[in-house]
C-alpha positions as CSV (number, residue, x, y, z in Angstrom):
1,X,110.6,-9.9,-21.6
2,X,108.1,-11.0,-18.9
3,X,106.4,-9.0,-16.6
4,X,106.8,-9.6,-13.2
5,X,103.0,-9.4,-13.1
6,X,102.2,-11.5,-15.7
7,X,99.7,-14.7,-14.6
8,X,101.3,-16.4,-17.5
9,X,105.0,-16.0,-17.3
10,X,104.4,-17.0,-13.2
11,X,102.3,-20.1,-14.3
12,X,105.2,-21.0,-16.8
13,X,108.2,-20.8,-14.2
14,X,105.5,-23.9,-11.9
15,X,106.5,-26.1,-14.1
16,X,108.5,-28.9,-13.1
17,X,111.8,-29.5,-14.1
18,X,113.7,-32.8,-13.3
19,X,117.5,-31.6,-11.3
20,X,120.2,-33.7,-10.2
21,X,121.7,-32.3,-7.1
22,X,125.8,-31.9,-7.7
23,X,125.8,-30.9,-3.8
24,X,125.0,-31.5,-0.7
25,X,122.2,-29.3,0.6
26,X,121.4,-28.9,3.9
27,X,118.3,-28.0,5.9
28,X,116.0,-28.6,2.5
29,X,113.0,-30.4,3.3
30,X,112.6,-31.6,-0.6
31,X,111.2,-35.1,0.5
32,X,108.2,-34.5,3.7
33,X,108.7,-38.8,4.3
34,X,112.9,-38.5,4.8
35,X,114.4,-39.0,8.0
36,X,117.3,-35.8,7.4
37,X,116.6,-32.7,6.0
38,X,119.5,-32.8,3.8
39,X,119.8,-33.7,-0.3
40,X,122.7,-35.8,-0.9
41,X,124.9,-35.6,-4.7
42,X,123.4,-37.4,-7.1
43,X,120.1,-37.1,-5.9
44,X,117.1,-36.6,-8.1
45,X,114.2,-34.4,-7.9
46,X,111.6,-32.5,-9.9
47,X,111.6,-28.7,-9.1
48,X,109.9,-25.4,-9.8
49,X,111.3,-24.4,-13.0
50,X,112.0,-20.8,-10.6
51,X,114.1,-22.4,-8.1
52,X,115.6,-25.3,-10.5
53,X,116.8,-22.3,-12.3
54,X,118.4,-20.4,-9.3
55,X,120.1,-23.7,-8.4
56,X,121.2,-23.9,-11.7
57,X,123.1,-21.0,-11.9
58,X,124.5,-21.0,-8.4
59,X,126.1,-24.8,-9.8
60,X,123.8,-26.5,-6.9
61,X,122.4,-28.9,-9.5
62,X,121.8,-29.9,-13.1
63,X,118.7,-29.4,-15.0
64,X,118.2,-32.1,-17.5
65,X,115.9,-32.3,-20.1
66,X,111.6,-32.4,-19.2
67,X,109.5,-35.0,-20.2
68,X,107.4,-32.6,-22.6
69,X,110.5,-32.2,-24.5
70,X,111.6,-35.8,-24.9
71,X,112.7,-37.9,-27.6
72,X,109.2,-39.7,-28.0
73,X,107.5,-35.9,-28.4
74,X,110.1,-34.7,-31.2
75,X,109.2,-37.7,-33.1
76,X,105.8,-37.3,-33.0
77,X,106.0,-33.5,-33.9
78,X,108.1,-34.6,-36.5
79,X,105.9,-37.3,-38.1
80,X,102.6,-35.2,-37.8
81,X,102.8,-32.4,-35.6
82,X,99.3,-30.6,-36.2
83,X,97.8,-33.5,-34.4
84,X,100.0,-34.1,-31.1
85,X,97.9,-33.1,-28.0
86,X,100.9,-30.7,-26.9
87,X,98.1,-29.0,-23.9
88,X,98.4,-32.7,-21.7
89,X,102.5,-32.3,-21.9
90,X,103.1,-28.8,-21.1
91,X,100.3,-25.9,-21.5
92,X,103.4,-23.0,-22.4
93,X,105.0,-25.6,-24.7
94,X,106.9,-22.8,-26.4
95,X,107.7,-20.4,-23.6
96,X,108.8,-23.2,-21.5
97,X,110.9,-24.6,-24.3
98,X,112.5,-21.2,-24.4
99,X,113.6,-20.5,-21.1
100,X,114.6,-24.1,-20.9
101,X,116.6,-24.3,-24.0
102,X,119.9,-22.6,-22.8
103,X,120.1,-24.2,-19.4
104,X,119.7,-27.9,-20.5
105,X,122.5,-28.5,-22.7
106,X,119.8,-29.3,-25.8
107,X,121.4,-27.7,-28.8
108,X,118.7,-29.0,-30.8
109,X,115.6,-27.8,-28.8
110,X,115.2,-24.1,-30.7
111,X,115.2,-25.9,-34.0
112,X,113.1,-28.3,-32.5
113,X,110.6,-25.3,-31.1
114,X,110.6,-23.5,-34.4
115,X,109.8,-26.4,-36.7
116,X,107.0,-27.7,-34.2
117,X,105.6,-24.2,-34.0
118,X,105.7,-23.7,-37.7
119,X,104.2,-27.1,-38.5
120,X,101.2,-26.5,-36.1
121,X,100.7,-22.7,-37.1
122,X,99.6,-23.4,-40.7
123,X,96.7,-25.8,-39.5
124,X,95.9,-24.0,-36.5
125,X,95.0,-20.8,-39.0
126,X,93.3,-22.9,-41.5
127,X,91.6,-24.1,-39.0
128,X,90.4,-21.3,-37.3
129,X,89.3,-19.6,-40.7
130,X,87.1,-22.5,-41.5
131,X,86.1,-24.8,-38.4
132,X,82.7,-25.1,-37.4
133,X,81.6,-24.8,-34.1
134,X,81.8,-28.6,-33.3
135,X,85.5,-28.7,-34.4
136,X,85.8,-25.7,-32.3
137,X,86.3,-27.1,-29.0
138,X,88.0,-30.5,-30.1
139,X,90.9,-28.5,-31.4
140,X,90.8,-26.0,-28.5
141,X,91.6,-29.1,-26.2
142,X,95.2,-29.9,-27.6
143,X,96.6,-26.3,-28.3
144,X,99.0,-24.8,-25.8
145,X,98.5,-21.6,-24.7
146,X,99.8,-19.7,-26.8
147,X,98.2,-21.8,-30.0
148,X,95.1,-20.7,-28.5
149,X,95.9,-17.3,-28.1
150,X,96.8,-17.3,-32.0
151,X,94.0,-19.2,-32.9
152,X,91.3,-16.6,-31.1
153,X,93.0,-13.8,-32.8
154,X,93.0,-15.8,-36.1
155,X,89.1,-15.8,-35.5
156,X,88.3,-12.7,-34.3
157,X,90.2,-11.4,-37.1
158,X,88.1,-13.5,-39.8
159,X,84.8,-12.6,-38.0
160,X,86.0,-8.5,-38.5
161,X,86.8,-9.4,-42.3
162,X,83.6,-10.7,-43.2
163,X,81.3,-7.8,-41.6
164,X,83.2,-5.7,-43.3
165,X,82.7,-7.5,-46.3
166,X,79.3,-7.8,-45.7
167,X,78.1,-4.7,-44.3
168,X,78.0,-1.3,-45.8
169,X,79.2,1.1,-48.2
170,X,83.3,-0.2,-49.2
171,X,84.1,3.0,-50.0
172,X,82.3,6.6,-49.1
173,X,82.1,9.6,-51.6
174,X,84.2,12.6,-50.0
175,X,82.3,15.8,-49.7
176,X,84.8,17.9,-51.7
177,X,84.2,15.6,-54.6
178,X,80.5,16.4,-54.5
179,X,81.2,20.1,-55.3
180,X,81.2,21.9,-58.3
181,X,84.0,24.6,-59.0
182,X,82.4,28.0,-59.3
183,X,83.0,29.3,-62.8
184,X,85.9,32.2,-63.1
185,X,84.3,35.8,-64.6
């Protein structure tokens, strides 16, 4: 569940989301170069994912499916996914899949999520555990957002492993150990 505060969760409901209109709308001002500020049926638009989905469920129009999830993508992901430069189609690949999944009529796209993410998520930690600086930044520039966020963690989590492995005592002598029983009389 998002919070309402969340920079990340607002950023993912911009994204755009082609509608066809199943109504007529009046006093919209969708198009700034149209004559009337009215949407005819049939008409098609890109939207806020937030307002393509109220219009959604008020039956106003039909969301379809958003280029970052297209036919072209799944087969790249599905060929060789580690390497597709998800960040230029959509930077909340996943989140966005999954609040776009139910409303599009894609029965396929969770499957479709879940194999892409688990594809990419075995590199991006092998990666992370053994890239050097260089690679660093070439990979950071085609993980979405939430890749990133795993890969950081994946990092930070390496870099806490090997100071502990390198610094200091593993394991620390109790006190009570170092004691000697006194000797019943």
């Amino acid at each position: 569940m998002a919070s309402y505060y969340d920079i990340d969760d607002i950023l993912v409901e911009e994204q755009r989301v082609p509608v066809v209109f199943q109504q007529a709308v009046n006093g919209v001002d969708i198009d700034p170069s149209a004559e009337t500020h009215c949407v005819e049926p049939g008409s098609k638009v890109e939207l806020p994912y937030w307002l393509a989905h109220e219009l959604h469920l008020r039956k106003v129009a039909k969301m379809k499916v958003p280029a970052c999830f297209n036919q072209r993508t799944k087969l790249e992901l599905g060929a060789d996914g580690a390497s597709v430069d998800l960040r230029s189609r959509c930077l909340y690949f996943y989140e966005f899949g999954c609040k776009i999944a139910p409303l599009v009529g894609d029965r396929d796209m969770g499957s479709f999520l879940l194999s892409a993410f688990r594809t990419r998520y075995q590199k991006i930690l092998a990666k992370a555990h053994n890239a050097a600086f260089t690679a660093h930044s070439k990979l950071l520039s085609y993980l979405t957002k939430e890749e990133t966020n795993l890969y950081e963690a994946a990092q930070s989590s390496m870099a806490a492993f090997k100071k502990w492995r390198i610094g200091g005592p593993r394991f620390e002598r109790a006190s009570v150990l170092g004691r000697k029983r006194k000797e019943a009389n």
